[in-house]
C-alpha positions as CSV (number, residue, x, y, z in Angstrom):
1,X,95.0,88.1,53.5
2,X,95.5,91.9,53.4
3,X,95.9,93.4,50.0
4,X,97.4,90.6,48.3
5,X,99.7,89.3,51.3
6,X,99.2,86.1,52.7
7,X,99.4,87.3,56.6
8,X,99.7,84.5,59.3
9,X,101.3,84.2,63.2
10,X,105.3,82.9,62.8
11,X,107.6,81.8,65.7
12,X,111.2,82.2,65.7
13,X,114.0,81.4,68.1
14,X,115.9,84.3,69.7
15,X,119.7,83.9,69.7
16,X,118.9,83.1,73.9
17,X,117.5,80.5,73.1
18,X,113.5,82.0,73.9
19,X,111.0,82.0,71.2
20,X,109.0,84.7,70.1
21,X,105.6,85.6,68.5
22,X,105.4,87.4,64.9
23,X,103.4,88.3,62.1
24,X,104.7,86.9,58.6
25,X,103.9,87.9,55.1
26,X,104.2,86.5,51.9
27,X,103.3,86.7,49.0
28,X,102.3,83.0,47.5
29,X,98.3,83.5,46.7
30,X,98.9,86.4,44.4
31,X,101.7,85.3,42.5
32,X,99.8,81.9,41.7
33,X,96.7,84.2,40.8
34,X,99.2,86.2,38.8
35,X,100.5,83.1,37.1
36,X,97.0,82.0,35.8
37,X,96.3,85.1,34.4
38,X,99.4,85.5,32.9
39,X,99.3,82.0,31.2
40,X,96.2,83.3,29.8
41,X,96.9,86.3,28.8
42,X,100.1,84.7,27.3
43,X,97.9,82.5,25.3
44,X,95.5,85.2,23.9
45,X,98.3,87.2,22.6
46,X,100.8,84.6,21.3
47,X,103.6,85.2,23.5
48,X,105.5,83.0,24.7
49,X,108.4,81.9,27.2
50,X,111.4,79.8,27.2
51,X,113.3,78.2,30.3
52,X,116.5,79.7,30.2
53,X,119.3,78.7,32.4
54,X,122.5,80.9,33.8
55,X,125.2,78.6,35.4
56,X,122.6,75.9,35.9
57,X,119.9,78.5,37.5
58,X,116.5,79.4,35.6
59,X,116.8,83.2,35.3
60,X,114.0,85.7,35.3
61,X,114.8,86.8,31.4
62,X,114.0,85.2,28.6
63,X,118.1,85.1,27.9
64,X,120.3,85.0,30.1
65,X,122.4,87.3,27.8
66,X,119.1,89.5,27.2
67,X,119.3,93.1,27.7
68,X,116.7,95.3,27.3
69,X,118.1,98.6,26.4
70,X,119.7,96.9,23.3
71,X,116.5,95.6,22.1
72,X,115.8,96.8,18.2
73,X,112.2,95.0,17.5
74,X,109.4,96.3,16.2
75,X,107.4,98.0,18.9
76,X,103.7,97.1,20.3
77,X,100.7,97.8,19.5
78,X,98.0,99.6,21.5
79,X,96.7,96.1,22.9
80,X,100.0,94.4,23.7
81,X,101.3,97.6,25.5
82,X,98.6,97.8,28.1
83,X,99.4,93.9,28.4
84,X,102.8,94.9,28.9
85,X,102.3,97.6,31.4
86,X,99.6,94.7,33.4
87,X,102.1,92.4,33.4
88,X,104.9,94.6,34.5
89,X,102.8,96.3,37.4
90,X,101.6,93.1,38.6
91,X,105.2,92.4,38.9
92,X,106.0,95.4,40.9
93,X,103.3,94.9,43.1
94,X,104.5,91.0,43.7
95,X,108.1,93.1,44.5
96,X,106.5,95.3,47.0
97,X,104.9,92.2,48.8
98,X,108.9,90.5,49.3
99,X,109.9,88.8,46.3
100,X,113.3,90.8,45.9
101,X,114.7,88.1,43.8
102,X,113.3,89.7,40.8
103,X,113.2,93.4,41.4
104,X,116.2,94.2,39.4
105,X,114.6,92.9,36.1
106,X,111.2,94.4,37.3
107,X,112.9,97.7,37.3
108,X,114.9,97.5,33.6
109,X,111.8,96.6,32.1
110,X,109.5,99.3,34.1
111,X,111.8,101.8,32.0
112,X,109.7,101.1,29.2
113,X,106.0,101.2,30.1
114,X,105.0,103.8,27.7
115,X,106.6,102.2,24.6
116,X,107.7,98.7,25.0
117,X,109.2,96.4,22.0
118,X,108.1,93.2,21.0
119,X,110.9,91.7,22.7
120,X,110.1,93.3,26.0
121,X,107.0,91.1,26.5
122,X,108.8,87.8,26.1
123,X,109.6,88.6,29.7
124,X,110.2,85.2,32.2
125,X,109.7,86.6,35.2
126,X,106.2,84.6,35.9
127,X,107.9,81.7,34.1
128,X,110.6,82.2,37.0
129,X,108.4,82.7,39.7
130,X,106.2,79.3,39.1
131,X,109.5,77.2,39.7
132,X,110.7,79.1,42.7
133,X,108.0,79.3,44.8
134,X,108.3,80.7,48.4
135,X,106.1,80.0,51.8
């Protein structure tokens, strides 16, 4: 483990048919350390998630029709905004260590890190990431 990446030897085949020798990374151990703290954290602050499903596929938002710019609630509170900017800076960090799949909501919501709305923090990325875990 280096910085949060899980580091281990990988093989792979060569188009010739030869194998080679590689270092992988991933980024498993920190997002299920991520998810603990974020279930409790959840918990503390009385937010919570729903599964939402797009064609069949769980989706990183809370909606699937969900926009953030359009959001009109109330926004946080002193407390709930740091929460907000922990929770979206662990999810830029779990970006940076390979999971791409949920960089493009990552980087809508990182637009509001000085002044989120309530809304904001019903995020489901973690929610997302707990049922599509990589190796």
């Amino acid at each position: 483990m280096y910085l949060g990446t899980d580091v281990r030897p990988w093989t792979y085949q060569k188009c010739d048919g030869s194998s080679s020798k590689c270092w992988a990374l991933g980024a498993n151990t920190y997002v299920k350390e991520a998810i603990k703290i974020v279930e409790t954290q959840k918990i503390k602050f009385d937010v919570s998630h729903s599964s939402t499903r797009r064609n069949g596929r769980l989706t990183p938002f809370n909606n699937a029709d969900y926009r953030p710019e359009l959001d009109m609630t109330n926004f946080c509170d002193p407390q709930t905004i740091q929460l907000y900017q922990n929770l979206i800076g662990d999810a830029r960090w779990i970006c940076e260590l390979g999971r791409i799949d949920i960089l493009h909501e990552v980087s809508l919501l990182s637009q509001y890190m000085a002044q989120p709305r309530k809304e904001h923090l019903y995020l489901n990325i973690f929610f997302y990431l707990k049922h599509h875990e990589r190796s």
